[in-house]
C-alpha positions in Angstrom: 9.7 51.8 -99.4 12.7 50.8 -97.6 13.9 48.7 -94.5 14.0 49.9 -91.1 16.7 52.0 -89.9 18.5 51.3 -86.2 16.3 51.7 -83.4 17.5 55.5 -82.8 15.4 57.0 -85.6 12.2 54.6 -84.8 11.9 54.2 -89.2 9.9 51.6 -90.8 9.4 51.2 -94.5 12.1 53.9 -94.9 10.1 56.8 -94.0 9.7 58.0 -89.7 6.8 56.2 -87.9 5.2 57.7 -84.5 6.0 53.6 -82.9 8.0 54.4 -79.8 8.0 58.0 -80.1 8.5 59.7 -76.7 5.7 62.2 -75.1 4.1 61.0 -78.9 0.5 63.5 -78.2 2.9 65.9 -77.1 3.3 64.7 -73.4 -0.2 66.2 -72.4 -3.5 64.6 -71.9 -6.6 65.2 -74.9 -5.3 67.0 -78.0 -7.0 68.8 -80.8 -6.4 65.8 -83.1 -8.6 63.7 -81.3 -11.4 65.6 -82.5 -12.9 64.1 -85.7 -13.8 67.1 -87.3 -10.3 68.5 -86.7 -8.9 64.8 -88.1 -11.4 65.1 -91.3 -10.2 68.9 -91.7 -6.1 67.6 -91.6 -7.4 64.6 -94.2 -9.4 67.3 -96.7 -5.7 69.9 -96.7 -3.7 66.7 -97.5 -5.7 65.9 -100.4 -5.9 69.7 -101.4 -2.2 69.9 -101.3 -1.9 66.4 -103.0 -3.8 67.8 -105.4 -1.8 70.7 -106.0 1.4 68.9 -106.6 0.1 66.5 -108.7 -2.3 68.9 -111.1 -1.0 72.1 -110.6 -3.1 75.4 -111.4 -6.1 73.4 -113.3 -6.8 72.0 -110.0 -7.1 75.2 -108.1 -9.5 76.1 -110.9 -12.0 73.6 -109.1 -15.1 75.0 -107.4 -17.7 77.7 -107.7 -15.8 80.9 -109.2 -15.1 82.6 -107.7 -14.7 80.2 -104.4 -12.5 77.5 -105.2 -11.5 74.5 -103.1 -8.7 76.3 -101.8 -11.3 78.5 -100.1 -13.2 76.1 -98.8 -11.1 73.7 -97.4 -9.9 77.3 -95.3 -13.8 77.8 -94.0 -13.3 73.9 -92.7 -10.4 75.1 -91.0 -11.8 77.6 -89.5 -14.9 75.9 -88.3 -12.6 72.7 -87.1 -10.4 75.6 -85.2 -13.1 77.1 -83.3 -14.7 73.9 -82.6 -11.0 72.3 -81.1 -11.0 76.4 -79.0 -14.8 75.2 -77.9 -13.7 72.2 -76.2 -10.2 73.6 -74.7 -7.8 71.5 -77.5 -6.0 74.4 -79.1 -2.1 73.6 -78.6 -1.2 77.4 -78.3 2.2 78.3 -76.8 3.8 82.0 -76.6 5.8 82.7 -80.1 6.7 86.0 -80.5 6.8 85.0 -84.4 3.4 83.7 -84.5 3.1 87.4 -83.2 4.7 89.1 -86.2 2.8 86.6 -88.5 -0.8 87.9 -87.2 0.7 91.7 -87.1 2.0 91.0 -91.0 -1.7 90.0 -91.8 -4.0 92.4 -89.9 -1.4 95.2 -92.3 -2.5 93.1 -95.1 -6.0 93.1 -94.0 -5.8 97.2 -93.6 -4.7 97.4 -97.0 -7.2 95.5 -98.5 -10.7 96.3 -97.1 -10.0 99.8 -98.4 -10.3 98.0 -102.2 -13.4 95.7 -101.5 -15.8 98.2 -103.0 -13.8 99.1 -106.2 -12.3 95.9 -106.6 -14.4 93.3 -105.6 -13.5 89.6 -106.1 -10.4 90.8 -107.2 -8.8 92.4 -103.9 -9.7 89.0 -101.6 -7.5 87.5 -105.2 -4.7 89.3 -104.6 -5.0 89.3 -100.8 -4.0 85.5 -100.3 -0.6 86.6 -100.3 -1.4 87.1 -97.0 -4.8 85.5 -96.2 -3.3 82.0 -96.9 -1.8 82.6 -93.8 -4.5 81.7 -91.8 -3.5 77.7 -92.9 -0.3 78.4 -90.7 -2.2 79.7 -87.5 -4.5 76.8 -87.8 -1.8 74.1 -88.2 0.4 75.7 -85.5 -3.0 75.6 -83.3 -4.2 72.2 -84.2 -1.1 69.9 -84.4 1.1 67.9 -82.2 4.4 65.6 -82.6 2.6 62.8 -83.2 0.5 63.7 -86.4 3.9 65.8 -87.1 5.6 62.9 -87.6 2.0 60.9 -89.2 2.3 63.8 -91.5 6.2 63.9 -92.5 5.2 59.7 -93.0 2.7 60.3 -95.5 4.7 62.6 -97.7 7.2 60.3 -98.1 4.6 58.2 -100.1 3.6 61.4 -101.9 7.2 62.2 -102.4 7.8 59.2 -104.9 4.7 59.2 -106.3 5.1 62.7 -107.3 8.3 61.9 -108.7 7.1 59.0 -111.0 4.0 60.9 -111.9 5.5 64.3 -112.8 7.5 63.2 -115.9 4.2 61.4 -117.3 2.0 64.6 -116.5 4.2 67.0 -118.4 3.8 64.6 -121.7 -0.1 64.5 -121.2 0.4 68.2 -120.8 2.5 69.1 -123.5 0.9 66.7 -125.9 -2.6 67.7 -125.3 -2.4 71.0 -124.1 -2.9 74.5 -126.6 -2.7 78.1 -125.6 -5.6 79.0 -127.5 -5.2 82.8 -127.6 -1.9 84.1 -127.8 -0.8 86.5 -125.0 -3.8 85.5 -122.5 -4.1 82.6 -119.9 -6.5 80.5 -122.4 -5.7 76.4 -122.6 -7.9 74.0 -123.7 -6.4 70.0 -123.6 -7.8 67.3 -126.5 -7.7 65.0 -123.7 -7.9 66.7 -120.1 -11.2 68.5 -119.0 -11.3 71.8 -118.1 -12.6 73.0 -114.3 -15.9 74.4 -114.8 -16.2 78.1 -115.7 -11.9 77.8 -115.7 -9.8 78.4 -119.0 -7.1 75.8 -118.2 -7.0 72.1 -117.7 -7.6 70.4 -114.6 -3.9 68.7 -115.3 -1.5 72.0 -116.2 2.1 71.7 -115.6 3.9 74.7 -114.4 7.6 74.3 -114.6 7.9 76.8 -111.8 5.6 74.7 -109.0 7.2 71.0 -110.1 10.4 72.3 -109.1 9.5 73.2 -106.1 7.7 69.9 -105.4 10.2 68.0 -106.9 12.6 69.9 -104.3 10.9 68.8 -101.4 10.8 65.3 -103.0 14.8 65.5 -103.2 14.5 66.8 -99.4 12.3 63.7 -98.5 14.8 61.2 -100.2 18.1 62.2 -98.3 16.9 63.5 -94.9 13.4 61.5 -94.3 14.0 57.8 -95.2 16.8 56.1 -92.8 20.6 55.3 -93.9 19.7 51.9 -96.9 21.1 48.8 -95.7 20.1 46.5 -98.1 20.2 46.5 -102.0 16.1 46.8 -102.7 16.7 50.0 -100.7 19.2 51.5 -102.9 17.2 50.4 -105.8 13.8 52.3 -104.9 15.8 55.4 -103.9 18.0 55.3 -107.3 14.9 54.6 -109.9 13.4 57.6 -107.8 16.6 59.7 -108.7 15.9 59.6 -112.2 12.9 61.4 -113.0 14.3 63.4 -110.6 17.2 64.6 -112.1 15.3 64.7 -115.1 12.7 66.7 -113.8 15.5 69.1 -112.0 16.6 69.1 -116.1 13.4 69.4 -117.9 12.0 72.4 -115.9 15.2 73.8 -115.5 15.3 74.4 -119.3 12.0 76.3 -118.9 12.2 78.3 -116.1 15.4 79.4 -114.5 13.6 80.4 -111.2 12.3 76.9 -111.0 16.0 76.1 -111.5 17.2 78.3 -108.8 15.2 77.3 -106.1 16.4 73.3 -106.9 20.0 74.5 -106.8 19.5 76.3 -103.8 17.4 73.9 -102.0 20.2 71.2 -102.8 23.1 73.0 -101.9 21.5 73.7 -98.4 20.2 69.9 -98.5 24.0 69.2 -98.7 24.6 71.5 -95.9 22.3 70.0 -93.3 22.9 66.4 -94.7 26.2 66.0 -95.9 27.5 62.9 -94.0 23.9 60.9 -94.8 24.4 57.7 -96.9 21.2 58.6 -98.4 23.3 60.7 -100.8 24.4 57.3 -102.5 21.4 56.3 -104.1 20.5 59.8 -105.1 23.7 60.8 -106.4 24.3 57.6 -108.7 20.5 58.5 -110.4 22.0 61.6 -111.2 25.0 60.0 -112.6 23.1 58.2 -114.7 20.5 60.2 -116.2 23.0 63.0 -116.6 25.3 60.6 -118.7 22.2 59.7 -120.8 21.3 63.2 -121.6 24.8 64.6 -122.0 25.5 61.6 -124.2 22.7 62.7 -126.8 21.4 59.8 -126.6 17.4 59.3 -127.6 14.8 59.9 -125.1 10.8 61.1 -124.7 11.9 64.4 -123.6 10.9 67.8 -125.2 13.1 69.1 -128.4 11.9 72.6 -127.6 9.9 74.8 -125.6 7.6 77.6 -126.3 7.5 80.4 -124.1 3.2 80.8 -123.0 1.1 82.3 -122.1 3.3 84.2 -124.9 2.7 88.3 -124.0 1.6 90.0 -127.1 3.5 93.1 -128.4 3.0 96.2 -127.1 4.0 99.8 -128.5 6.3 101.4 -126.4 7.5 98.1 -124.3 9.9 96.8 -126.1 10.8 93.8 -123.6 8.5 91.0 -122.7 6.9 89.9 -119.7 8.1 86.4 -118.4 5.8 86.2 -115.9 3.2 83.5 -117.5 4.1 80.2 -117.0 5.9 79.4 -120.0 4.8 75.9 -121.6 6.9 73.4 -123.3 6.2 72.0 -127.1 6.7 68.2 -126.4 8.4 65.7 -128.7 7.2 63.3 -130.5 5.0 65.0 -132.4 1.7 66.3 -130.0 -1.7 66.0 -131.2 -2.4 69.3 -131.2 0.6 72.1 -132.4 -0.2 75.9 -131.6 0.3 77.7 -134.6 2.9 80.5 -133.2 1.9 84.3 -134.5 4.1 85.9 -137.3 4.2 89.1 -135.0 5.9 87.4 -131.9 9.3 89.0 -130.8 12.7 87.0 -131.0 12.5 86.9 -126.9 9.0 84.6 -127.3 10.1 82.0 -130.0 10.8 78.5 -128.9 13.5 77.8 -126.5 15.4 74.4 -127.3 15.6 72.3 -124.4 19.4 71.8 -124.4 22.3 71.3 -122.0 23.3 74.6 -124.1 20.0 76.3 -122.4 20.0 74.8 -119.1 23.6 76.3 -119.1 22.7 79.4 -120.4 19.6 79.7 -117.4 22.4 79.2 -115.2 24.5 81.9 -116.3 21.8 84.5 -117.3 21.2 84.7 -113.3 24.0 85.9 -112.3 25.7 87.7 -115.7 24.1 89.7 -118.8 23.1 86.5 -121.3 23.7 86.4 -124.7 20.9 85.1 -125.5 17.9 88.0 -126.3 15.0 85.6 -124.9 16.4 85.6 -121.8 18.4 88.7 -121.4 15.1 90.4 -122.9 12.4 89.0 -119.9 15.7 89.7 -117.4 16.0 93.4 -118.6 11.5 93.8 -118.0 12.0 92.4 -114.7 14.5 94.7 -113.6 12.9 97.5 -114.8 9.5 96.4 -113.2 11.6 95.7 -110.1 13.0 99.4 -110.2 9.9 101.2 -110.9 8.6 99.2 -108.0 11.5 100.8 -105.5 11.4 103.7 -107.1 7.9 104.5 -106.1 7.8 102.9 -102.5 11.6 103.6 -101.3 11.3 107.2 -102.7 7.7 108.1 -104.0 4.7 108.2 -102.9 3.5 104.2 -101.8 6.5 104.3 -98.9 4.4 103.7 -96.0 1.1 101.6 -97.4 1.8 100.9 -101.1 -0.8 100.3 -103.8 -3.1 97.8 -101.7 -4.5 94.4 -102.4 -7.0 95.2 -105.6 -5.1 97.3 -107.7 -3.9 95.4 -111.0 0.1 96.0 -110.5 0.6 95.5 -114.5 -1.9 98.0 -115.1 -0.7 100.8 -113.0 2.9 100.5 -113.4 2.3 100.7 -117.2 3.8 97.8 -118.0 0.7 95.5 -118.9 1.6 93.0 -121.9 -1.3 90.6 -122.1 -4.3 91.8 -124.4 -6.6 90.6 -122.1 -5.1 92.5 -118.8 -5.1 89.2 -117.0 -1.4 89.9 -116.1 -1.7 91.5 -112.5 1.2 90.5 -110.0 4.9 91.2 -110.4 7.1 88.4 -111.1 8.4 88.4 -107.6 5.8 87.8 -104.6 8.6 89.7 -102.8 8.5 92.4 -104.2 4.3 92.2 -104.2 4.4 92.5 -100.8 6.7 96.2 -101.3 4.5 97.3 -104.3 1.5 96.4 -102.2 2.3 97.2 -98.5 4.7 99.7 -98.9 8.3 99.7 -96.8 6.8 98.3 -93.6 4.8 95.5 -94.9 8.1 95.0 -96.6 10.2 94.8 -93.6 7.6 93.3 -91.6 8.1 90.1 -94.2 11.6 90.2 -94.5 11.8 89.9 -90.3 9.0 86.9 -90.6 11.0 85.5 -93.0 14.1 85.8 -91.9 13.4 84.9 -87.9 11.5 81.9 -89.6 14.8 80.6 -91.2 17.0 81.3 -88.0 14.4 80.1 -85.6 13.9 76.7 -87.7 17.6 76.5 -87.6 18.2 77.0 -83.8 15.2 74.1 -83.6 17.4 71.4 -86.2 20.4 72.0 -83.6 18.0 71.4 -80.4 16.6 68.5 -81.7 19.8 67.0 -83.0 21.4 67.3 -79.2 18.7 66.2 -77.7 18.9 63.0 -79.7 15.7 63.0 -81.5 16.4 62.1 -85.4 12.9 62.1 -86.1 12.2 65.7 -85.6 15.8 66.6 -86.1 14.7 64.7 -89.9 11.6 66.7 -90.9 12.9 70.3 -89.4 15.4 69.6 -92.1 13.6 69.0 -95.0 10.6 72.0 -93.8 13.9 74.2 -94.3 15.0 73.3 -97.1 11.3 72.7 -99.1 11.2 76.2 -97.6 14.1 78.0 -98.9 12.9 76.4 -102.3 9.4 77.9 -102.6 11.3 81.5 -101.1 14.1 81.4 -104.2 11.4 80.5 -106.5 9.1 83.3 -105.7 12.0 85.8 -106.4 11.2 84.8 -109.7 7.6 84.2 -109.9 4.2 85.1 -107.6 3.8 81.4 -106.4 2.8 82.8 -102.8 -0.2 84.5 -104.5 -1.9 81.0 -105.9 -3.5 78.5 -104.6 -1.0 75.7 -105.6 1.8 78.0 -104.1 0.4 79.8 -101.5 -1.5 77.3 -99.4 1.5 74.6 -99.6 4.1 77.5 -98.7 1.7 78.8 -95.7 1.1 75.0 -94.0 4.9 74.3 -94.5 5.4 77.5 -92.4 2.5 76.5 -90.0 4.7 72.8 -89.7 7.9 74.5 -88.8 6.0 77.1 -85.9 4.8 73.4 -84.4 8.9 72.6 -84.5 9.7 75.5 -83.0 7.2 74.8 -80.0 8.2 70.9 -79.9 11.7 72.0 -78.9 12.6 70.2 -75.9 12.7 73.2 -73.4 16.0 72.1 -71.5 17.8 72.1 -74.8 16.3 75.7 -75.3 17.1 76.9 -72.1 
């Protein structure tokens, strides 16, 4: 993938290698990763999240309803946990956060049990928000800087496959793929298999998770592969600049939260990397394929996009629910074409996939649209949102919320799927509020927010301390991370499988930065 850098980053192949790594088990004697069980359980969660990148929400549908792989790759975990505590491997070290983090989930744990009887299958659903957490404690307890920096290696290679494969998955999608029941979470594919027992694909592309993943591919790109000194370096790092940038394009014509969290993730990228080289490469890809789609010249790229699962009317709401994944209509012309309902509002008919949109995403963050679609699913969030405040900040739910069970659609009357299967707020933020009340709320706003300053404080250590390597992935754990946060403003990604168990073992990685840092930079 790339040439080796200068001996100060210890690169190979333009990604970090553990050669020559000081203290590289973590400057003690055994480690839990000498373990095979706990080296089989780190292989199985790379596949999982592989997995999840590169198939989306049809793979999480995989498994034995209503335990998925997700699920079981967790009991593995567990088991591979306890068995590294058995023989005295557990890499534990004092963090107060990893403190907050445990007291964040035994309150989500209090507000779920109560829901087990009534609720069933459905509370442990909507209590991964914070049961995924457990992934974090296990990483935190499990790894050291040498399969850190194993890890951070591997991704690279999953970075740029994710990035050639992403644009082909979203035509196999989009030309294959029907909603079969408008208003419900039903897809069948003329070509893609669904999971048993599942009503999607095993391949289903939602705009909202490839942006995220093609964020932390962008991350990867500048901050993980070392400063390109020859030309083949610059070529692999610009052809994988296009479908990025056309990916950033694509999906950011669909969603605009998908949009957000690639603009925000980039900006920050430019923050923590601005005198890099690596910008080079990426930024003349971007060149490029903007100048190819701003020129209107021909490509296989979507013509429009359909907004799906499209909500069904409902008397009395008059705005639409965005929170579905919406699902693009592909051009050329797909096998199969949904046959859109007469009764649909003007806020659900297909969205063209424009500059003009992609500008119009932009702007309808920040400013009242002109355009109904959007202005219409801004105007139901917002109200959603308030309700939500309004009933925690100054009704009843202040101090425990709703709990992990209750269908939130459903008892903030604002249910728009005919089929109910609409439960979570658009916003896994704000799920937390509506389902823990103020002090789960504040509780994740402190974990949240002494994550980002704490992973900062470690980028500094680690850059005056001379180590580029760790210095390299603390960098691009922030800013995949600031991507998945901005991104769940706008959608519950910390609630699936696909979201949720990527964002946890990305927050698990940086607590293992936080106890690499060299303790006489600390002190």
């Amino acid at each position: 993938m790339g040439d080796s850098s200068s001996g100060t980053t210890g690169s190979t192949e333009g990604v970090p290698t553990v050669s020559g790594t000081p203290a590289a088990a973590g400057g003690h004697g055994i480690v839990p990763t000498d373990l095979r069980l706990v080296r089989f359980f780190l292989l199985v969660l790379g596949i999982l999240l592989v997995g999840y990148a590169f198939l989306g929400r049809g793979f999480a549908h995989l498994g034995v309803p209503p335990v998925y792989l997700g699920e079981f790759v967790l009991a593995l975990g567990v088991v591979a946990t306890v068995w590294a505590a058995m023989r005295s491997r557990l890499r534990i070290g004092r963090s107060w956060l990893v403190a907050v983090l445990v007291v964040f989930m035994v309150l989500g744990l209090i507000r779920t049990v109560p829901y087990l009887r009534a609720d069933g299958v459905n509370a442990l659903r909507d209590g991964t928000l914070w049961g995924y957490a457990v992934f974090a404690l296990m990483l935190f307890a499990l790894l050291d800087r040498d399969w850190v920096l194993r890890l951070f290696r591997l991704y690279g290679y999953l970075a740029v496959g994710f990035l050639i494969w992403a644009p082909i998955s979203y035509f196999l999608f989009v030309n294959y793929t029907v909603q079969t029941s408008p208003g419900t979470f039903v897809f069948t594919s003329s070509l893609i298999p669904n999971a048993p027992g599942s009503n999607v694909p095993i391949l289903f592309f939602k705009a909202q998770d490839m942006a995220v993943q093609t964020a932390g591919a962008i991350a990867f790109l500048v901050v993980g592969t070392p400063p390109f000194s020859r030309v083949r370096d610059f070529v692999w790092r610009f052809a994988a600049a296009l479908p990025a940038t056309w990916m950033v394009y694509t999906t950011g014509t669909v969603t605009r939260g998908g949009l957000a969290a690639v603009g925000t993730s980039v900006g920050l990228l430019g923050l923590v990397a601005a005198r890099t080289r690596n910008w080079v490469p990426f930024l003349a890809g971007v060149v490029v394929m903007a100048a190819i789609i701003f020129s209107g010249v021909s490509l296989p790229a979507p013509s429009q996009v359909a907004l799906g699962p499209t909500p069904s009317a409902v008397v009395g709401t008059p705005n639409p629910s965005a929170t579905p994944t919406p699902t693009p209509i592909a051009s050329p012309t797909p096998v199969v074409t949904p046959s859109p309902s007469p009764t649909l509002p003007e806020w659900a008919q297909s969205r063209p996939a424009t500059t003009t949109q992609w500008w119009d995403n932009i702007l309808s963050i920040f400013t009242n649209s002109g355009n109904s679609q959007l202005q219409g699913t801004k105007q139901y969030r917002l109200a959603w949102y308030g309700e939500i405040i309004d009933y925690t900040f100054k009704g009843p739910y202040f101090w425990d919320g709703q709990g992990f069970g209750v269908n939130l659609a459903d008892s903030d009357g604002v249910q728009t799927t005919p089929d109910h299967s609409l439960r979570e707020v658009p916003n896994s933020h704000l799920a937390v509020l509506a389902r823990m009340g103020v002090p789960g709320f504040l509780l994740w706003i402190l974990l949240q927010g002494a994550f980002a300053l704490l992973l900062l404080r470690a980028l500094i250590l680690f850059r005056r301390a001379g180590d580029k390597q760790l210095a390299a992935v603390t960098a691009w754990v922030g800013v995949f991370w600031t991507a998945m946060m901005v991104n769940s403003f706008f959608d519950p990604y910390i609630e699936s499988p696909q979201g949720g168990i990527w964002f946890w073992s990305l927050f698990g990685l940086g607590l293992v930065l936080m106890r690499l840092v060299p303790r006489r930079q600390a002190e």
